[in-house]
C-alpha positions in Angstrom: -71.5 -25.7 -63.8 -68.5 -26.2 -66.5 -66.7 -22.8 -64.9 -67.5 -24.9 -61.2 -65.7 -27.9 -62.8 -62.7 -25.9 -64.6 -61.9 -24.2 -60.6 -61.9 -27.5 -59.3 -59.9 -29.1 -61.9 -57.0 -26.1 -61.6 -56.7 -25.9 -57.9 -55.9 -29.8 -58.1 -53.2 -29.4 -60.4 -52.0 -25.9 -58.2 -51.8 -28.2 -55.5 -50.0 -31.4 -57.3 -47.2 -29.1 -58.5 -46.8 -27.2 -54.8 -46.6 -30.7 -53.7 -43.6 -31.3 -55.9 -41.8 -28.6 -56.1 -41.5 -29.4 -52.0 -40.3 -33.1 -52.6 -37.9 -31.6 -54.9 -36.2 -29.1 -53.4 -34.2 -31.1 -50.8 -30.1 -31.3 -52.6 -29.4 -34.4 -54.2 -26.2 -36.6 -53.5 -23.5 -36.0 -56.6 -22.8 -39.7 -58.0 -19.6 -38.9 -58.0 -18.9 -38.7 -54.3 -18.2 -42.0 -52.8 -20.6 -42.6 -50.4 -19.2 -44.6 -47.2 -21.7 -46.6 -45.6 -22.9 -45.2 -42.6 -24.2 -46.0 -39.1 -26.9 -44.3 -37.2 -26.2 -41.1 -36.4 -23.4 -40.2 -39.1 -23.6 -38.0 -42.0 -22.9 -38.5 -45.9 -21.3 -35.8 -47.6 -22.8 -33.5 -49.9 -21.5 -31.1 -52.2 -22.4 -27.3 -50.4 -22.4 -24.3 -52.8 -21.1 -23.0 -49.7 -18.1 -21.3 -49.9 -15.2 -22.2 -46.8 -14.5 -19.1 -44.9 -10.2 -18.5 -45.5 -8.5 -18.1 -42.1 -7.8 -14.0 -40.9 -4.9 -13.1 -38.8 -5.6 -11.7 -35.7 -5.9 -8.5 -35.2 -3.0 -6.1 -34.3 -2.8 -3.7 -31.8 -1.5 -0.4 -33.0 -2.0 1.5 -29.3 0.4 0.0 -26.0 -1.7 -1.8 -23.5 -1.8 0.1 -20.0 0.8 -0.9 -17.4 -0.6 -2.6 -14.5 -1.0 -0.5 -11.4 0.2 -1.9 -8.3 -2.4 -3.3 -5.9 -2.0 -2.4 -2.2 -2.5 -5.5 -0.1 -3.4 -6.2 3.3 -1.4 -7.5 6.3 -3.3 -9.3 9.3 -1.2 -8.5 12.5 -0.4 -11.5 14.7 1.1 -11.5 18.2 4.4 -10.1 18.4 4.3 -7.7 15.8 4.1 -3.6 15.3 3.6 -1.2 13.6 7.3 -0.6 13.3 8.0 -4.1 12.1 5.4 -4.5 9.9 7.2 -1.5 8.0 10.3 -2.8 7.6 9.1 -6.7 6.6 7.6 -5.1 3.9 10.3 -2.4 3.1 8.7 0.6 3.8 8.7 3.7 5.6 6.9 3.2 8.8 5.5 6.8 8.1 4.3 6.0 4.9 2.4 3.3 6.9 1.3 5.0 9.3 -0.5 7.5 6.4 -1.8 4.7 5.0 -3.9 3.6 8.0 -4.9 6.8 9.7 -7.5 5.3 11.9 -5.3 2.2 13.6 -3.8 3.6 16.4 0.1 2.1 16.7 0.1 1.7 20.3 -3.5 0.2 21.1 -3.3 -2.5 18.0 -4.4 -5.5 18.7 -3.7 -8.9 17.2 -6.1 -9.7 13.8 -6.1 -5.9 13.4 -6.0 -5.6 9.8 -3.3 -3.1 7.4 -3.3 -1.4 4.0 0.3 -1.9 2.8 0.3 0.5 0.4 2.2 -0.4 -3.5 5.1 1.9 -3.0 8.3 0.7 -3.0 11.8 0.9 -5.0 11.6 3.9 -7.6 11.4 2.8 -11.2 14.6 2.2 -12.6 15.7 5.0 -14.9 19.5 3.8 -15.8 20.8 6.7 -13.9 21.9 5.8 -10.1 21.4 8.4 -7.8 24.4 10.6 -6.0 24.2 9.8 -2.3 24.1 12.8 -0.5 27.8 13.5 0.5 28.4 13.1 4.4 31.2 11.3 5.3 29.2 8.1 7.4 30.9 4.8 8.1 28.7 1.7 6.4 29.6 -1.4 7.7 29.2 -5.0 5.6 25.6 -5.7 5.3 24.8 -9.1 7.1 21.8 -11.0 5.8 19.5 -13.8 8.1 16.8 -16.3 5.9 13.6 -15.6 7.2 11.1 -18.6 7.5 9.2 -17.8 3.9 12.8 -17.8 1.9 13.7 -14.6 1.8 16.0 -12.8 3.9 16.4 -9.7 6.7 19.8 -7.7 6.0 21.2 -5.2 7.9 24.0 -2.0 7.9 25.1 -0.5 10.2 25.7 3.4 10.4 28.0 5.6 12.1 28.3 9.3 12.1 31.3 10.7 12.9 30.3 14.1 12.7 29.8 16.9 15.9 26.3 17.5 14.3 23.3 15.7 14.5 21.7 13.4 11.0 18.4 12.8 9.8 16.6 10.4 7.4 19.2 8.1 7.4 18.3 5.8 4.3 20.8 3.2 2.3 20.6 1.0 -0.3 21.7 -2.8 -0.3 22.3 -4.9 -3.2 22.8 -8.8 -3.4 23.4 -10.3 -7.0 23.3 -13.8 -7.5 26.3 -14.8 -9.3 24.5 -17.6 -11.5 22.1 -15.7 -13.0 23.6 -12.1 -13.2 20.6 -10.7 -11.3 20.4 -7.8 -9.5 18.0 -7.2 -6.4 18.0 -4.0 -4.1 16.1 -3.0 -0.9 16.1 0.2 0.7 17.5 0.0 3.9 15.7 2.3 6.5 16.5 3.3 10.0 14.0 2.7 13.5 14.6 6.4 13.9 14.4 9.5 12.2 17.9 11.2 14.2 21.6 9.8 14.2 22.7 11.4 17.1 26.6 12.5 16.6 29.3 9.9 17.8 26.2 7.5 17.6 25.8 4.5 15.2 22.4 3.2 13.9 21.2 -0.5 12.3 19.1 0.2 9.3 17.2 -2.8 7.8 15.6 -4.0 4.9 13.7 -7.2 3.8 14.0 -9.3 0.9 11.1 -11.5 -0.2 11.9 -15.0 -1.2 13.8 -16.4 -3.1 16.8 -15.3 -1.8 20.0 -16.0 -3.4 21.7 -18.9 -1.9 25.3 -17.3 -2.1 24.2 -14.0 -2.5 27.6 -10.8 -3.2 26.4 -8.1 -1.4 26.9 -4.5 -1.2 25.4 -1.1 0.2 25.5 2.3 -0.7 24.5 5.2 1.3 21.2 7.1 -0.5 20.3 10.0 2.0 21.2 11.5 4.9 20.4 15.3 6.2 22.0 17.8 8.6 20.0 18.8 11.6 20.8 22.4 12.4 21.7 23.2 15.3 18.7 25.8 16.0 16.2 22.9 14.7 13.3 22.3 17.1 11.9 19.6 15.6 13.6 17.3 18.6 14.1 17.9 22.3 16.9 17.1 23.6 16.9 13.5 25.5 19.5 10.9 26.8 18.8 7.3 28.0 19.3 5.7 31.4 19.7 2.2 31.2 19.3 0.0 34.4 19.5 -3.4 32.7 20.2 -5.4 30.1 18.8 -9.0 30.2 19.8 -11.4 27.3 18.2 -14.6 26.7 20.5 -18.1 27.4 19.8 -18.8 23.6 20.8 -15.3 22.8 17.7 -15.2 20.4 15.9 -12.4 22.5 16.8 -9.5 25.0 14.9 -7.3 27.1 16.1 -4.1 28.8 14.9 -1.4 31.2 15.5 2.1 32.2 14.1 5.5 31.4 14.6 8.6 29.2 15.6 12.1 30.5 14.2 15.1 29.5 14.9 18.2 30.2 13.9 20.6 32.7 13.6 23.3 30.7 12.1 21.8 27.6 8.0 21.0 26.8 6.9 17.8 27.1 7.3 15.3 23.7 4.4 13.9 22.0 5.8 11.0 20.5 8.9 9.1 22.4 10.6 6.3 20.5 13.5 4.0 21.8 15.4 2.0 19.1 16.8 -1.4 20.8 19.7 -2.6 18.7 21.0 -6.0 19.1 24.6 -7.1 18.2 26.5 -10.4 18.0 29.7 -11.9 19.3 31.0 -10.0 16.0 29.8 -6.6 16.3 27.1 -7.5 13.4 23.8 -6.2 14.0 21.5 -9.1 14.8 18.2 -7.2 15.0 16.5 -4.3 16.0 13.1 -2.8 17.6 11.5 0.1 17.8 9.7 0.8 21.3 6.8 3.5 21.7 6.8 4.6 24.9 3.7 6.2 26.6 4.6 10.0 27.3 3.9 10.7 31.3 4.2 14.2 33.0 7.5 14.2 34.2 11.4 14.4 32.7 12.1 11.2 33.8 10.0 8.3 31.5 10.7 4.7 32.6 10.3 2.6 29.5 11.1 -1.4 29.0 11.5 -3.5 25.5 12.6 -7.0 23.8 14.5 -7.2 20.6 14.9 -10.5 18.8 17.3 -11.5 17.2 17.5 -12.6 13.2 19.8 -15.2 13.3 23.1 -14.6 14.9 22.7 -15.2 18.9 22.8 -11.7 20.7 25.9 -10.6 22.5 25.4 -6.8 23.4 22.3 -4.8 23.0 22.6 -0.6 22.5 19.8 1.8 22.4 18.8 5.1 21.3 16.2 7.8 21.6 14.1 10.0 19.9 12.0 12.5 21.5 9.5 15.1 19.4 7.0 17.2 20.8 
């Protein structure tokens, strides 16, 4: 009975001093603290054993952060536009966007057809400019037209004085903006591949916006290639025109005829007709590039508008290209 009672009496006092210890062991407020008096819902400062974590600096990276790679972006044709076109609004070759959508087919594209413009354009400045490949060419003045979205179509024209034939025409145009030093430059590229000798070509190239408002421009010539005389790649074609038809605004022309071919020589796979539209100065006021459908026979009608940029139209010359 006395060991009964002693168990009893020392799990009472084991649970009086666990019952303490726990009303105890909440901190107490340091006197010296002035206390604030508080509303519901505020808090009165304690003294923390706690200590404050210092600031660290941010972390520095030792290895260069990976260039951004261009993104391609996609172009939604409306009415009006080609293939061609399309090229040169966004100042490339029309090649390169032909590669780029293998499966659209240039002359069956319809409007809402959708393009991969692929990110190429200028090369990557190196501080070195390039040596144009010497052939004595005329450049004129480039002449530059805003475009609806602020920035600008520019053209050159080019003339080969030559007796032999020139290929891959390409120049480049520079407009720097006198107030702030800067420095922008297209490549200007031509509706065809040939420059015919005796023959001038308008080469183009867009600017995106903005454009300078009183832009100093100049141009530079950046390729151009003999065609030997034994070359293949081209039959040999001429142009017939049977009329030229200019609009009374002068913002648009349409003309007809047909391209000769050859008795002798194989029917071409690809025809092109580049329609070049001038003003009152002799300042190229735009261009077009025409696909014609290739028939069996070596006369090919063919008809095509070319709009004008800005400057009202005055004359309108063309040119052909014929591959087979």
């Amino acid at each position: 009975m006395r060991f009964f009672h002693r168990w009893l009496i020392g799990s009472l006092l084991g649970l009086l001093i666990f019952w303490g210890t726990g009303c105890t062991s909440s901190p107490i407020p340091d006197e010296n603290v002035p206390v604030t008096p508080t509303r519901a819902g505020t808090l009165r400062p304690y003294h923390t054993a706690t200590p404050t974590p210092s600031p660290r600096a941010s972390p520095t990276w030792t290895q260069p952060l990976p260039s951004p790679t261009p993104t391609p972006i996609r172009h939604v044709v409306q009415k009006g536009e080609d293939m061609f076109g399309i090229a040169l609004r966004y100042g490339i070759a029309p090649q390169v966007l032909l590669e780029a959508n293998p499966t659209v087919n240039p002359r069956a594209m319809s409007v809402g057809t959708v393009l991969l413009i692929p990110a190429v354009g200028l090369p990557t400045p190196t501080g070195q400019v390039p040596t144009p490949t010497p052939q004595p060419l005329t450049l004129s003045e480039p002449v530059c037209y805003p475009a609806l979205d602020g920035g600008a179509w520019c053209f050159v024209t080019v003339f080969n004085p030559l007796s032999q034939a020139l290929e891959d025409v390409v120049a480049v145009i520079r407009v720097s903006n006198s107030a702030q030093g800067e420095v922008l430059e297209r490549l200007a590229y031509a509706p065809l591949n040939l420059l015919p000798a005796g023959k001038r070509i308008v080469l183009s190239a867009y600017f995106p916006a903005p454009f300078p408002e009183s832009p100093q421009m100049a141009v530079e010539l950046r390729m151009a290639h003999p065609v030997p005389a034994e070359d293949t790649r081209y039959l040999p074609a001429t142009l017939e025109v049977e009329a030229v038809q200019i609009a009374p605004d002068g913002m648009s022309a349409v003309l007809r005829g047909n391209i000769l071919l050859e008795e002798t020589s194989a029917l071409p796979q690809t025809l092109w007709v580049a329609l070049q539209a001038f003003g009152e100065s002799g300042k190229p006021a735009g261009i077009r590039r025409v696909d014609v459908p290739v028939r069996d026979s070596q006369r090919i009608p063919f008809e095509g508008v070319v709009y004008s940029a800005g400057a009202p139209i005055s004359s309108v010359e063309a040119l052909v290209e014929a591959r087979p």
